[in-house]
C-alpha positions as CSV (number, residue, x, y, z in Angstrom):
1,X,84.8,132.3,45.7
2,X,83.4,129.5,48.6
3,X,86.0,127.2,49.8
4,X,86.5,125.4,52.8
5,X,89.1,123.2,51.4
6,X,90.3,121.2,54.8
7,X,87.9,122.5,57.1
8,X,85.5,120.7,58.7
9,X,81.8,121.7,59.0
10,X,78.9,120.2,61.1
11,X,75.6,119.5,60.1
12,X,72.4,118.5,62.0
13,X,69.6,117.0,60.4
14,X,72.1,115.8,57.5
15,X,69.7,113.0,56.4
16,X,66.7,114.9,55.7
17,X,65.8,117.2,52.3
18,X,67.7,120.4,53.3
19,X,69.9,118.4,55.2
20,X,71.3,116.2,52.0
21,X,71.3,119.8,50.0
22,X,74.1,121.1,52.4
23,X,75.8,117.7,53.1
24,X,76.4,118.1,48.9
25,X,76.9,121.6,48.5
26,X,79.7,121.9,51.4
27,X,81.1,119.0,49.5
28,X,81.3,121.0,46.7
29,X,83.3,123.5,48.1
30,X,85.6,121.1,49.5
31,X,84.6,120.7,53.0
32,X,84.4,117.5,55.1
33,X,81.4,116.9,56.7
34,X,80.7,115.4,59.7
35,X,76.9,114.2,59.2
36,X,74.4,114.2,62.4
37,X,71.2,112.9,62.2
38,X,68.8,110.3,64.1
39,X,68.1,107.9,61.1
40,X,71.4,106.0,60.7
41,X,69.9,104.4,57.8
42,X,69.7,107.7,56.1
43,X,73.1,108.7,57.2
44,X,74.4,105.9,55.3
45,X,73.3,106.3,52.5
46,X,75.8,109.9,52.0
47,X,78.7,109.7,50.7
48,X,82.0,110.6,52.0
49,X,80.6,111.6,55.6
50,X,81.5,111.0,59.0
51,X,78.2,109.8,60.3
52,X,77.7,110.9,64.3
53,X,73.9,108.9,65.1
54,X,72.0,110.8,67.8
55,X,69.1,112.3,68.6
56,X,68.9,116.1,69.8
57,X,66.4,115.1,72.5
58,X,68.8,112.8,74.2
59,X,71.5,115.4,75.8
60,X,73.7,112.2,77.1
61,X,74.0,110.5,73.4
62,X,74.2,114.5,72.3
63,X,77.3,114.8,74.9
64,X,78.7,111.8,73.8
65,X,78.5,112.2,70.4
66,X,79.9,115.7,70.4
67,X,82.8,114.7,72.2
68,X,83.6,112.0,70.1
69,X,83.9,114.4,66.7
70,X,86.0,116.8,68.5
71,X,88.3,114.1,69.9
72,X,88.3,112.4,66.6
73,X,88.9,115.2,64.2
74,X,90.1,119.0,63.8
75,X,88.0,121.2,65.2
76,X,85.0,122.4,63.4
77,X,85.0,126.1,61.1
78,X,81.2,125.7,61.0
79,X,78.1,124.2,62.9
80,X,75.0,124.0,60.5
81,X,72.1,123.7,62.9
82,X,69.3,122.7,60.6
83,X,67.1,119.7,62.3
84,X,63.8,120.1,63.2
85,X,60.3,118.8,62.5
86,X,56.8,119.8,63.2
87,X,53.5,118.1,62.7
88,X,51.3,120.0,64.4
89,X,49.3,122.4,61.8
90,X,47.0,124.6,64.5
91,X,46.3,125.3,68.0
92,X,43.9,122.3,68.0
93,X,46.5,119.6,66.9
94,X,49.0,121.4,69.6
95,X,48.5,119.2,73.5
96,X,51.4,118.7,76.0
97,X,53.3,116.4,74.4
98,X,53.3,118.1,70.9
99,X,54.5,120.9,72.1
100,X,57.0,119.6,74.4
101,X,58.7,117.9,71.3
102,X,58.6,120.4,69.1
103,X,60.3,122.4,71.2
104,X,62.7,120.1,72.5
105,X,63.5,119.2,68.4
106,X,63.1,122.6,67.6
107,X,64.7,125.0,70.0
108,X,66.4,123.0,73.5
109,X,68.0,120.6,71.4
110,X,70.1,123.1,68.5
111,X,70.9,125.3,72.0
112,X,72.2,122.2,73.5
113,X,73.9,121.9,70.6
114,X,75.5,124.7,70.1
115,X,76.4,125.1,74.1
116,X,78.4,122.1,74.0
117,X,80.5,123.1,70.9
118,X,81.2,126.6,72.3
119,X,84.4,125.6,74.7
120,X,86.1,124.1,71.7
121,X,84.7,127.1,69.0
122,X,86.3,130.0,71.6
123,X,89.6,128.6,71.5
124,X,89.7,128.4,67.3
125,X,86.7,130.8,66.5
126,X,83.9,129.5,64.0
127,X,80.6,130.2,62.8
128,X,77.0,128.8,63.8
129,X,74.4,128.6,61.2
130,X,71.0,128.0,62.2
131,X,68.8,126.9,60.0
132,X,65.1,129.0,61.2
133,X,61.7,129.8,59.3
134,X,59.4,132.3,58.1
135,X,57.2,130.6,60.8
136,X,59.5,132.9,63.4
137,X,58.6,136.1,61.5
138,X,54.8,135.5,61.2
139,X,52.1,132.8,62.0
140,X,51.9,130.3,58.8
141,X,50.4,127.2,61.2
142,X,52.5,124.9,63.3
143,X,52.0,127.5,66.7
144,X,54.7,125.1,68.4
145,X,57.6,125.1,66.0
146,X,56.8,128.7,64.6
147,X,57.6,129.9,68.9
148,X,60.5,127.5,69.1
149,X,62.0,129.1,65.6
150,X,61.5,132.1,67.2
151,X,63.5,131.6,70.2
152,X,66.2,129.8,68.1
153,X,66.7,133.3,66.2
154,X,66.6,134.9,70.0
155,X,69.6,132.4,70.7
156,X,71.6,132.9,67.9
157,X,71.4,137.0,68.4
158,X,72.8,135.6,71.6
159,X,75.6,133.9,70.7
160,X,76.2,136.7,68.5
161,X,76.5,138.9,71.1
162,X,78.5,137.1,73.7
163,X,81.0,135.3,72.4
164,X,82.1,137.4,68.9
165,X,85.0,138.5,71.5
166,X,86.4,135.1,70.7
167,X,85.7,135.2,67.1
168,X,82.4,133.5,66.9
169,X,79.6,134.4,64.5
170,X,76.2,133.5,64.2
171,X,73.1,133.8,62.0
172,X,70.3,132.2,60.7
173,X,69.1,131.2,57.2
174,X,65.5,132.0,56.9
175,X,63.7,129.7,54.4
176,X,60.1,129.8,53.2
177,X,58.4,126.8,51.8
178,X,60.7,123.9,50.8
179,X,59.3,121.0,49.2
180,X,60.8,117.8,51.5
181,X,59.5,114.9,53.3
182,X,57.7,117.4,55.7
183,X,55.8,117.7,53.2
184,X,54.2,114.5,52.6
185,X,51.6,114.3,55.1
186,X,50.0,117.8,53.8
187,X,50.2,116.0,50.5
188,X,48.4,112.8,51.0
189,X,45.8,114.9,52.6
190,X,45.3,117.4,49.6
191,X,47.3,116.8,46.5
192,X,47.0,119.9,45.4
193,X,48.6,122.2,48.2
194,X,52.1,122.4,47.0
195,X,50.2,124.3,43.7
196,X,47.9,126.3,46.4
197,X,51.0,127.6,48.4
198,X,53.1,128.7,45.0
199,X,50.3,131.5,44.5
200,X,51.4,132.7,47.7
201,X,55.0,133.8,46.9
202,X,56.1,136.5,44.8
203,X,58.6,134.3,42.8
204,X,55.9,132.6,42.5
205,X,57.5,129.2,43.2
206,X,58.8,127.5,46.8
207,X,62.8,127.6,47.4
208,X,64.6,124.7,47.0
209,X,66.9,122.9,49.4
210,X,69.8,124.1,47.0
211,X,68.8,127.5,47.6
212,X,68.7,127.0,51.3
213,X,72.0,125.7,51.0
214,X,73.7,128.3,48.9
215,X,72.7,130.9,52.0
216,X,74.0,128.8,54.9
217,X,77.4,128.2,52.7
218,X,77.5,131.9,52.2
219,X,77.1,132.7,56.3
220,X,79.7,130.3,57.2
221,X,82.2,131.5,55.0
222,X,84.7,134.2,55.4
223,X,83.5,136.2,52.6
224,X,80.8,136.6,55.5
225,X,83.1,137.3,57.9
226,X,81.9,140.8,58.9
227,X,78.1,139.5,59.9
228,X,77.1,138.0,62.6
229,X,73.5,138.4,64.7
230,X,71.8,138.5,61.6
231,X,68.8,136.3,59.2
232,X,69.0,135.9,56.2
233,X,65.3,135.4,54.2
234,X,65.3,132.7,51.3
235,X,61.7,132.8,51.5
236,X,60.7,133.3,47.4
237,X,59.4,136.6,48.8
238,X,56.6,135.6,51.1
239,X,57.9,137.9,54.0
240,X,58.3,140.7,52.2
241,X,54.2,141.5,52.0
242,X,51.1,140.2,51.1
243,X,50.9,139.5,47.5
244,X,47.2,137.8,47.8
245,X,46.0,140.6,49.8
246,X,47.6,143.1,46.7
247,X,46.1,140.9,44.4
248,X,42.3,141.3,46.1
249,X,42.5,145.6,46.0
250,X,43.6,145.1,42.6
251,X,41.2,142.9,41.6
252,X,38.6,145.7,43.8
């Protein structure tokens, strides 16, 4: 059984789709949450958090901010990396400054992140979680945030590596297609896409943030104690082949 009765875990992102899914599922099992996100408005609106406002681009309000929940509480069990963002689709929507951020929300800032927790998590031990993408795996769109997921997997092997000596794990959750606010914009432009991707998975169906969230609780726990430097797919499938391309030779 989960339970992180009197711990304390940290999540990034906190106010977004996945983000609210963890915030309520580590609550579940007991654990007190220290919330991070940019939109204070959002963070306000969870309850029974300790909200920490700042924005993984900014390292000195990162800096600040982490020292501040590490002065102000126990030390963390768990750091749940999950922000990010991405808006552009191809090559085409991808110039200098798209790029740059979706790498700097992507990758630099969750390594920032998690550099700055490290002194504390060597002297107590703990677990990182980071939450990645199928985009990592294969190219789905989004060329900027599919290269920085891929380097955020290439970082956690790292941690893994490095500092399990002081009882550190790390992995990654590996989610497909989730139906949040990132979604909105793909929406408005065709209604029907959410109904176009679901053909593409063999559960036929996208994963739900509550999915997401059962797979990050599982890595952070003890009952996960002996993996670290590993992903973990919630995907509905889409990874593990090609079902359209099946479908065509059957259809042959």
């Amino acid at each position: 059984m989960l339970d992180f009765s009197g711990q304390t875990i940290v999540i990034t992102g906190a106010a977004g789709g996945i983000g609210r899914a963890l915030v309520a599922r580590f609550q579940e099992l007991g654990a007190d949450i220290v919330a991070c996100d940019r939109d204070a408005e959002g963070l306000a609106s969870l309850p029974d958090v300790r909200p920490s406002v700042f924005d993984l681009t900014d390292r000195a309000a990162m800096g600040e901010a982490i020292s501040a929940i590490l002065r102000d509480g126990p030390p963390p069990a768990a750091i749940i990396s999950n922000a990010g963002i991405t808006r552009a689709e191809t090559m085409a929507d991808v110039d200098d400054a798209a790029f740059d951020t979706e790498l700097a929300q992507n990758l630099t800032g969750a390594a920032t992140l998690s550099r700055l927790f490290l002194p504390s998590l060597r002297k107590t031990g703990g677990a990182f979680v980071f939450v990645s993408s199928v985009n990592a795996l294969a190219h789905y769109g989004n060329p900027a945030y599919s290269a920085a997921k891929a380097g955020l997997n290439a970082w956690m092997r790292a941690i893994a590596v490095e500092e399990g000596i002081h009882g550190i794990r790390a992995n990654a959750v590996i989610p497909g297609s989730v139906h949040t606010n990132a979604w909105t914009h793909r929406i408005e432009n065709n209604p029907r896409v959410l109904e176009s991707v679901r053909e593409l998975y063999p559960l036929g169906r996208m994963v739900t943030p509550q999915e997401v969230a059962n797979a990050v609780a599982f890595l952070a726990s003890p009952l996960a104690g002996g993996i670290t430097g590993t992903t973990l797919n919630v995907d509905g499938g889409i990874s593990a082949g090609n079902l359209p391309f099946l479908k065509k030779i059957l259809e042959a």
